[in-house]
C-alpha positions in Angstrom: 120.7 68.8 66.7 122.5 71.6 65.3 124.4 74.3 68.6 122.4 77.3 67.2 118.9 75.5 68.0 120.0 75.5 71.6 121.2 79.5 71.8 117.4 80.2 70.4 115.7 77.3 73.1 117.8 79.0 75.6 116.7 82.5 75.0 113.5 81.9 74.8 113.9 80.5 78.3 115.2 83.6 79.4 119.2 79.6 79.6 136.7 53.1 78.8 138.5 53.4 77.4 138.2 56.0 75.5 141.6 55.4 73.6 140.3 51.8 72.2 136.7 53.4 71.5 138.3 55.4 68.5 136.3 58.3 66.6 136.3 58.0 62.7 138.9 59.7 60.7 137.8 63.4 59.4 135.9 63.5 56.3 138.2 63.4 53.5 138.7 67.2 51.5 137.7 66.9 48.3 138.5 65.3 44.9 142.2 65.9 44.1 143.5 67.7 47.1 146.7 65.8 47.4 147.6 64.1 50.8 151.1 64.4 51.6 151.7 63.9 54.9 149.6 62.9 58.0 149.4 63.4 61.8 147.7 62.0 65.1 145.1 63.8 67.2 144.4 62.6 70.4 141.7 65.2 72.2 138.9 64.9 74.5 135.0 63.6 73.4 132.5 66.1 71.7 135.7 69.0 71.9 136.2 70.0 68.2 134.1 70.7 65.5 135.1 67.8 62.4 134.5 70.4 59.3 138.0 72.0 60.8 139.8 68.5 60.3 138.6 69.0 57.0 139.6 72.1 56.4 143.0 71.6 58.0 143.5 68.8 55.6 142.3 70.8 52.6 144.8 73.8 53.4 147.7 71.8 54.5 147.7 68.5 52.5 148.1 67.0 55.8 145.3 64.0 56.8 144.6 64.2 60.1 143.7 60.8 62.0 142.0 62.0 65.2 141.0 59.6 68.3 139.3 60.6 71.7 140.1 59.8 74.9 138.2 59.4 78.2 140.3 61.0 81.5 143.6 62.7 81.5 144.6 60.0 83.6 143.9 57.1 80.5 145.9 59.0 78.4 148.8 59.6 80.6 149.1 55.9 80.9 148.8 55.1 77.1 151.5 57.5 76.5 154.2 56.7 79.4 153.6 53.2 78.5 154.4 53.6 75.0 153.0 52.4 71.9 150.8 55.0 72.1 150.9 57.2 68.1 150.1 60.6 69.0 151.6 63.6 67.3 148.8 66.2 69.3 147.3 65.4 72.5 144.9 68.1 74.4 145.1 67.4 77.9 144.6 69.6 81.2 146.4 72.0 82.8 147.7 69.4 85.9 148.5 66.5 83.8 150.4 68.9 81.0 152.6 69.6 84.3 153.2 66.3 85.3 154.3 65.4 81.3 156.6 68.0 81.3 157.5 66.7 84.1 158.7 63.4 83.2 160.0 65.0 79.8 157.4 63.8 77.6 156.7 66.3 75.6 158.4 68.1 72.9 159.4 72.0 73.4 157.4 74.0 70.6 158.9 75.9 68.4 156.8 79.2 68.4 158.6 80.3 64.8 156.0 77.9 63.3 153.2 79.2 65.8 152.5 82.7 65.6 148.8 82.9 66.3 149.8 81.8 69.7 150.0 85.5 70.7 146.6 85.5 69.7 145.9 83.7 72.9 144.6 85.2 76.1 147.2 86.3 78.7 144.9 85.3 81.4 146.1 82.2 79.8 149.7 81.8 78.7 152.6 81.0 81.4 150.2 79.4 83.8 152.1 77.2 86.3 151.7 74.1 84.7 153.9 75.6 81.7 155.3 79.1 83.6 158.0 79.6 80.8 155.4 78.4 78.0 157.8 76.2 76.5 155.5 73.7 75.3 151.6 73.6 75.0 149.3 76.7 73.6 146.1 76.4 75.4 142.9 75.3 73.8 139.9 75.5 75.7 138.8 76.6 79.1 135.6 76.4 81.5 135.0 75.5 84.7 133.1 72.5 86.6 129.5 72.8 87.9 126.2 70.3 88.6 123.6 69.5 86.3 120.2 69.0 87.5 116.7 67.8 86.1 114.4 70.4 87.6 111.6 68.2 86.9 112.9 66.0 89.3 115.0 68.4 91.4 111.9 71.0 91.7 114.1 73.9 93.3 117.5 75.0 93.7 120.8 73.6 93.8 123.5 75.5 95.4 126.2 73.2 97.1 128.0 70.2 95.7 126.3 68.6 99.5 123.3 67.6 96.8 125.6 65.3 95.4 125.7 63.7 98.8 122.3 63.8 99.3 120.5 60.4 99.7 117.1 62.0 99.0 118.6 61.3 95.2 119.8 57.9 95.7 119.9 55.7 92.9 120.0 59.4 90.6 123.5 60.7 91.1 126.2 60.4 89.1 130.1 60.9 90.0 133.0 61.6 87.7 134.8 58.6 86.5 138.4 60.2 87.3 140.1 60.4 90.8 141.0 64.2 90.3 137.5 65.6 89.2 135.9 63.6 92.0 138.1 63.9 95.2 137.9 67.9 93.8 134.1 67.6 94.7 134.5 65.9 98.3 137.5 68.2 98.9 135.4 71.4 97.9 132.4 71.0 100.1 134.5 70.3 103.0 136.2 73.7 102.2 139.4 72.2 101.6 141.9 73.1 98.7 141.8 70.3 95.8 145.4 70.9 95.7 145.9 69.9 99.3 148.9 68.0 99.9 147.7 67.2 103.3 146.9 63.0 103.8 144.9 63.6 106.5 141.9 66.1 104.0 142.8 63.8 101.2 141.6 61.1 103.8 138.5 62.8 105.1 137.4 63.3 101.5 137.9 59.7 100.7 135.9 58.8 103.4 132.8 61.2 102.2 133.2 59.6 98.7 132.8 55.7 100.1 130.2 57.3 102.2 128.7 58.3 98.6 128.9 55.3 97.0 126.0 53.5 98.0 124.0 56.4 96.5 125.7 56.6 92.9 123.7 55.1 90.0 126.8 55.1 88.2 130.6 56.5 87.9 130.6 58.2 84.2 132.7 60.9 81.7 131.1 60.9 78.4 128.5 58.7 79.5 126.7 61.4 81.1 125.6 63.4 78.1 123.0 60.1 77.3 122.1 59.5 80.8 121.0 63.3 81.8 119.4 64.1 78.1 117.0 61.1 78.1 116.1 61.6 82.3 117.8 58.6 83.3 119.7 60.5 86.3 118.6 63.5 88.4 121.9 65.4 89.0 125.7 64.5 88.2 128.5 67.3 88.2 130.1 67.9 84.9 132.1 70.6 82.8 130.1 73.7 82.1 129.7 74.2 78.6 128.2 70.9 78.2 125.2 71.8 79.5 123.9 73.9 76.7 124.4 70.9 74.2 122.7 68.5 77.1 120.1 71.0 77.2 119.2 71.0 73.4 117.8 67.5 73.8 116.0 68.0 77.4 114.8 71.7 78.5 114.1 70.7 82.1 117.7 70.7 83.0 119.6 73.4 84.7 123.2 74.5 85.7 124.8 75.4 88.8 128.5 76.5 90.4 128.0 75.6 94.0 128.8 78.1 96.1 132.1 76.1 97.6 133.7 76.8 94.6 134.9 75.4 91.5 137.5 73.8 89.3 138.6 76.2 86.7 140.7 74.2 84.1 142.9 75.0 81.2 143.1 72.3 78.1 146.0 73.1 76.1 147.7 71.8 72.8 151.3 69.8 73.2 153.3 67.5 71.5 154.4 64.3 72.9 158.2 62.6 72.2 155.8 60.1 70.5 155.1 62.7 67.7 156.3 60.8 64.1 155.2 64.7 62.8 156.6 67.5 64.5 156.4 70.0 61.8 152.3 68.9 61.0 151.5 69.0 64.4 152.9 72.6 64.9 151.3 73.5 61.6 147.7 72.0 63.7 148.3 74.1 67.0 148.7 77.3 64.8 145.7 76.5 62.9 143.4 75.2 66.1 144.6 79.1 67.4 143.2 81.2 64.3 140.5 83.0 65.3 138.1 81.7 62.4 138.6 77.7 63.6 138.3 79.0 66.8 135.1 80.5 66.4 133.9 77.4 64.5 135.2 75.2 67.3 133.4 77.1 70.0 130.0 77.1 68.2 130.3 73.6 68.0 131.3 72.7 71.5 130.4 75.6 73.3 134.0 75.3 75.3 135.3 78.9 76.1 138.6 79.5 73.6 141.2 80.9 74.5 142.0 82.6 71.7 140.9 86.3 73.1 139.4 87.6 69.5 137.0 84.2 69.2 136.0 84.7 72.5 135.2 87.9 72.6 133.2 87.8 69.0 131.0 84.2 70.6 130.4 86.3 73.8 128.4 88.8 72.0 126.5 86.0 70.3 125.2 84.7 73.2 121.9 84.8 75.5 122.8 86.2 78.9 121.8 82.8 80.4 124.2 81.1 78.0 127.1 83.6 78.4 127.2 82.8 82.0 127.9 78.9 81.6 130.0 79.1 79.3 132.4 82.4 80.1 133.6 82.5 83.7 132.6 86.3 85.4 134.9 87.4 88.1 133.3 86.1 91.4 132.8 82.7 90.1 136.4 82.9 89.0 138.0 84.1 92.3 135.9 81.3 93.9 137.4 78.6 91.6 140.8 77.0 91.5 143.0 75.2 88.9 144.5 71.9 89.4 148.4 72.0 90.3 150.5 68.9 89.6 151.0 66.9 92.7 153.9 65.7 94.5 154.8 61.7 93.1 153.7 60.5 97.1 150.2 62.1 97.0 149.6 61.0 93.2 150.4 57.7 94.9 148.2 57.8 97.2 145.3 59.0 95.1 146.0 56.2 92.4 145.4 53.6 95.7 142.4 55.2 97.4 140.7 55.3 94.0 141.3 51.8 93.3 139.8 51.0 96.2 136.6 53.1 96.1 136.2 51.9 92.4 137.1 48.0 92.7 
C-alpha cells in the first residue's frame, strides 16, 4: 500500500539473520546509463525508499548493491569477524560508539560531504561521535508499544502491559538484548545505561519472569504479526506504526510514561569499504534534502536532515506528527543508548544467551 494512503486513513481517524536473508539489488537506471563503479549498502529493513538507489545510480554511475540486516548486534559481529563487504552500514548511535571504538570505521572526509551541515545540530557531535569524525546521521525516532485496540479495549500507558499475563500468549519482545533489557530497565525506573550488575540483574530477572508469556521474540517479524492480528501488543520503533497501521486500523501507539529510548541511526564507513570515495558520494546524497524527503515518505523515520524534516512535518496529520517527530516532554523523558564498558557488554551477551537458549 502506498505511505500517502495511511496519512489520509489516519486523518480521517482524527492517527535471522538478517545479513544471509539479503534484499534484491536496486532497480537498474535506465538503458545506457553507464555503470562504472559499485558500492555496498548494508542498512536496516523497510529504512529507505529503493527509487533513491536508482536515482543514486543514475546520477553517479555508481551501482549500488544494498543488503539489510536484522539487530545492530548481527551486524557488529559480521563485521569484526570479517568477510563481511560493506562499503556503508547504518547502524545506531551505541554500536557506532563501540566501532569507533575498536577502530572500525573509516574517518570521513567532510570535503566530499557538504550536505552534512544540512544536518540537525540537535544531531551532530552526539557522544557516540563527540568530534564527528565519522558517521553523518540518518534517521531518528524513538521506541514505543503497539497495541490492537480491538483486543486491548483501553489504554496503554506503562511498558508493565508488556508484563502483563492477562495478554499471555499475545506479547511480543524485541529480538536484541539492548532494546529489550531497555524495556525491563525502564519500568523499574532504572537508567538503560546503568552500569550497575545488581539493576542489570533485577531486570534480567523480570524478563525470565516474562518469558513464559511471550508468543514470540521478533525485529522485522513484527510488522506481519501485528498487521494481520496475530499478537495483541509488542514494543517497537515509532514510525512503524503508521505503515503497520495502513494494513490494520485497530492498532494504536503509545510512549509509556517511564520513558523511552530515543536513538540516532547514522551513516559510516567501515575499514571493510573496497569504495571509499562512492560511499562518501552516498552519505552526501542520502543527506540532500530532496532524497531525504523521499526517504521519509517512504519510511516515515524522522530525518535528520533539518530542511526535510521540517517540510514532512507540515505534511502531516497531528496524530501522525506526534509518532513520528519527538515533542519536548516525550524527549526529556527519553534516553539514548551510551556504549558500555567491555565487562557489562559481557555480561549482557551471557544473560541473553541464557534467557534466549
Amino acid at each position: 500500500m502506498k505511505k500517502t494512503i495511511v496519512l489520509i486513513a489516519l486523518g480521517c481517524l482524527i492517527l535471522a539473520a538478517a545479513l544471509t536473508g539479503c534484499a534484491p539489488q536496486a532497480p537498474a537506471g535506465s538503458e545506457g546509463t553507464p555503470v562504472t563503479q559499485e558500492i555496498v549498502v548494508h542498512n536496516w529493513g523497510y529504512f529507505i525508499d529503493r527509487e533513491v538507489l536508482r536515482m543514486f545510480r543514475e546520477e553517479y554511475g555508481i551501482n549500488v548493491t544494498y543488503h539489510e540486516f536484522v539487530n545492530n548486534e548481527t551486524l557488529y559481529a559480521a563485521l569484526r569477524l570479517g568477510g563481511m563487504v560493506a562499503d556503508v552500514v547504518i547502524p545506531s548511535d551505541y554500536m557506532i560508539a563501540r566501532m569507533i571504538e575498536e577502530d572500525m570505521l573509516y574517518e570521513l572526509d567532510f570535503s566530499n560531504i557538504p550536505n552534512h551541515t544540512l544536518i540537525d545540530p540537535r544531531f551532530r557531535g552526539l557522544e557516540f561521535d563527540p568530534d564527528e569524525r565519522f558517521s553523518v546521521a540518518y534517521k531518528v525516532g524513538t521506541t514505543g508499544i503497539i497495541f490492537n485496540s480491538a483486543r486491548i479495549p483501553y489504554e496503554i500507558t506503562s511498558w508493565g502491559s508488556l508484563f502483563d499475563e492477562r495478554f499471555a500468549g499475545q506479547i511480543l519482545m524485541f529480538n536484541n538484548p539492548r532494546d529489550a533489557f531497555a524495556v525491563a530497565l525502564q519500568y523499574l525506573g532504572y537508567d538503560i545505561n546503568t552500569v550497575n550488575e545488581d539493576e542489570i540483574m533485577e531486570a534480567f530477572e523480570l524478563l525470565q519472569q516474562q518469558r513464559p508469556l511471550l508468543q514470540a521474540y521478533v525485529m522485522d517479524e513484527i510488522f506481519d504479526k501485528m498487521e494481520a492480528g496475530e499478537a495483541w501488543i509488542g514494543p517497537w520503533y515509532a514510525p512503524d506504526f503508521l505503515t503497520m497501521y495502513a494494513n490494520n486500523p485497530d492498532l494504536r501507539f503509545a510512549r509509556p510514561s517511564e520513558g523511552t529510548n530515543f536513538f540516532v541511526n547514522a551513516m559510516v564507513v567501515p575499514r571493510a569499504a573496497q569504495n571509499r570515495t562512492g560511499a562518501e558520494k552516498f552519505i552526501n546524497f542520502m543527506s540532500r534534502t530532496d532524497i531525504a524527503m523521499m526517504n521519509m515518505s517512504w519510511t516515515y523515520y524522522a530525518s535528520a536532515n533539518y530542511e526535510a524534516a521540517a517540510m514532512f512535518s507540515q505534511e502531516l496529520d497531528p496524530i501522525s506528527r506526534e509518532v513520528v517527530f519527538v515533542g519536548p516532554e516525550d524527549y526529556a523523558r527519553s534516553d539514548v543508548f551510551l556504549h558500555l564498558p567491555s565487562h557489562i557488554l559481557e555480561l549482557y551477551d551471557r544473560l541473553w544467551i541464557q534467557l534466549r537458549s
